[in-house]
C-alpha positions in Angstrom: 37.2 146.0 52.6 34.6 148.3 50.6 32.0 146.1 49.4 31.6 148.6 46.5 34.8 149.2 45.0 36.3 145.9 46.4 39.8 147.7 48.0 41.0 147.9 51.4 40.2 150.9 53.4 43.2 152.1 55.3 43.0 151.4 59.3 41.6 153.9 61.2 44.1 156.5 62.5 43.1 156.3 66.1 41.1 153.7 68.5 39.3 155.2 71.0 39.7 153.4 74.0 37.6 152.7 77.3 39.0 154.6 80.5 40.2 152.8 83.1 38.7 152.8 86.4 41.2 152.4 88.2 44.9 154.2 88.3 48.1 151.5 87.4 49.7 150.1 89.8 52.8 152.5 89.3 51.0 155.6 89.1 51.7 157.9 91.9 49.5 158.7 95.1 46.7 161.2 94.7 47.9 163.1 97.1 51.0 164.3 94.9 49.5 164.1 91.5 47.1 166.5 93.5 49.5 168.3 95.1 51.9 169.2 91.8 48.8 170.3 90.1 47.7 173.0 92.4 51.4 174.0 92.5 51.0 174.5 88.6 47.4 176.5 89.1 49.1 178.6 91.4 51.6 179.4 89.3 49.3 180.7 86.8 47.6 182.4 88.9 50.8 184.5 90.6 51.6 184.9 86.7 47.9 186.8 86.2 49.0 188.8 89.2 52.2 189.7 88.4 50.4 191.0 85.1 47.9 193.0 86.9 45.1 194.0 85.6 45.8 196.7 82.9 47.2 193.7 80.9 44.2 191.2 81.5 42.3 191.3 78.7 40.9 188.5 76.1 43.7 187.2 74.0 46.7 188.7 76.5 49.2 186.2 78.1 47.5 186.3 81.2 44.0 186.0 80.1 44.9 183.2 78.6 46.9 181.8 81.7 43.5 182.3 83.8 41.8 180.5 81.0 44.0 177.1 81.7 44.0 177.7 85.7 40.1 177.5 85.9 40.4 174.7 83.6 42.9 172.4 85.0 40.6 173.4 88.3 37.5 172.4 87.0 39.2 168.7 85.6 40.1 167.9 89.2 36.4 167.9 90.0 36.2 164.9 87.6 38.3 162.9 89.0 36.1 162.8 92.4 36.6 159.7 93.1 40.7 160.0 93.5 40.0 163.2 95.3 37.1 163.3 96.9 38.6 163.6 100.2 40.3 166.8 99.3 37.6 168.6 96.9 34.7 168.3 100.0 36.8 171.6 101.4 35.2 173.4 98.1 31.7 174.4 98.7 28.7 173.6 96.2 28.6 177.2 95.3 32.5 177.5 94.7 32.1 174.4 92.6 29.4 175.6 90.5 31.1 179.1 89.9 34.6 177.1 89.0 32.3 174.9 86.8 30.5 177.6 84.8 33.6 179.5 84.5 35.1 176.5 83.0 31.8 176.0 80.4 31.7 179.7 79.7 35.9 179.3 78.8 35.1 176.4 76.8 32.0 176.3 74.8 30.8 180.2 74.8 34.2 182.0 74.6 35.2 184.7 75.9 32.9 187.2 74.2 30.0 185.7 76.8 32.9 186.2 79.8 32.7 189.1 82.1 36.4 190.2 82.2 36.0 191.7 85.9 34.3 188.7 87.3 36.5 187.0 85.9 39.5 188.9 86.8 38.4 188.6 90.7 37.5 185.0 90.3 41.1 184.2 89.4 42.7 186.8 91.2 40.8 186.3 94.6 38.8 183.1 95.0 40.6 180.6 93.1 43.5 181.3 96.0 41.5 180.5 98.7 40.4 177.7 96.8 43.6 176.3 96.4 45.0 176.9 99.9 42.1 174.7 101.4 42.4 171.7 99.0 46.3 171.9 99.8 45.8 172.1 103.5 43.9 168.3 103.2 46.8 167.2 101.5 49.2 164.6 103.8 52.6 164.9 102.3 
């Protein structure tokens, strides 16, 4: 109720919530949650590729593709707990380059983003990154 006017204020339209620590019961192992979404990165990446790099630019299809592979990349490394095992394969360099990729995507745009560096980024490293966390993976 507002105490000025006297009416009822509508509810709010969402609730945040707290996060759960721990995943439900049902929820699948890590290892193929983990596994499907480095099958979707590297998907996005073969797309950038298959692109080339005549049609990477800021606001193209595949720039835009890169944009949500170093992103979805970067949100695994917040989930360390669940993957931890997997992600120690990734070097503290690697993670800080995925990491400022993903802050520079995010918060600078991509006026402040090197379109070479991050063409080879994409194109070259995030493979390799990929194919160790997948070769961890038990399935």
């Amino acid at each position: 109720m507002n105490e000025s006017s006297g009416q009822h204020e509508p509810p709010p339209r969402w609730q945040p919530r707290p996060r759960t620590t721990e995943p439900a019961h049902d929820a699948p192992p890590a290892d193929d949650v983990l596994h499907h979404e480095l099958v979707r990165i590297q998907h996005r990446v073969e797309d950038v590729l298959a692109q080339g790099r005549e049609a990477f630019a800021e606001g193209s299809d595949s720039y835009d593709r890169a944009t949500v592979a170093i992103l979805r990349l970067a949100a695994l490394f917040e989930d360390e707990k669940r993957y931890s095992p997997h992600l120690s394969v990734v070097t503290l360099e690697e993670r800080r380059g995925i990491t400022t990729t993903r802050n520079l995507v995010a918060h600078s745009g991509y006026g402040a983003m090197n379109t070479e560096i991050f063409w080879r980024t994409v194109t070259e490293r995030l493979p390799e990154v990929i194919a160790r966390i997948r070769g961890t993976l038990r399935l």
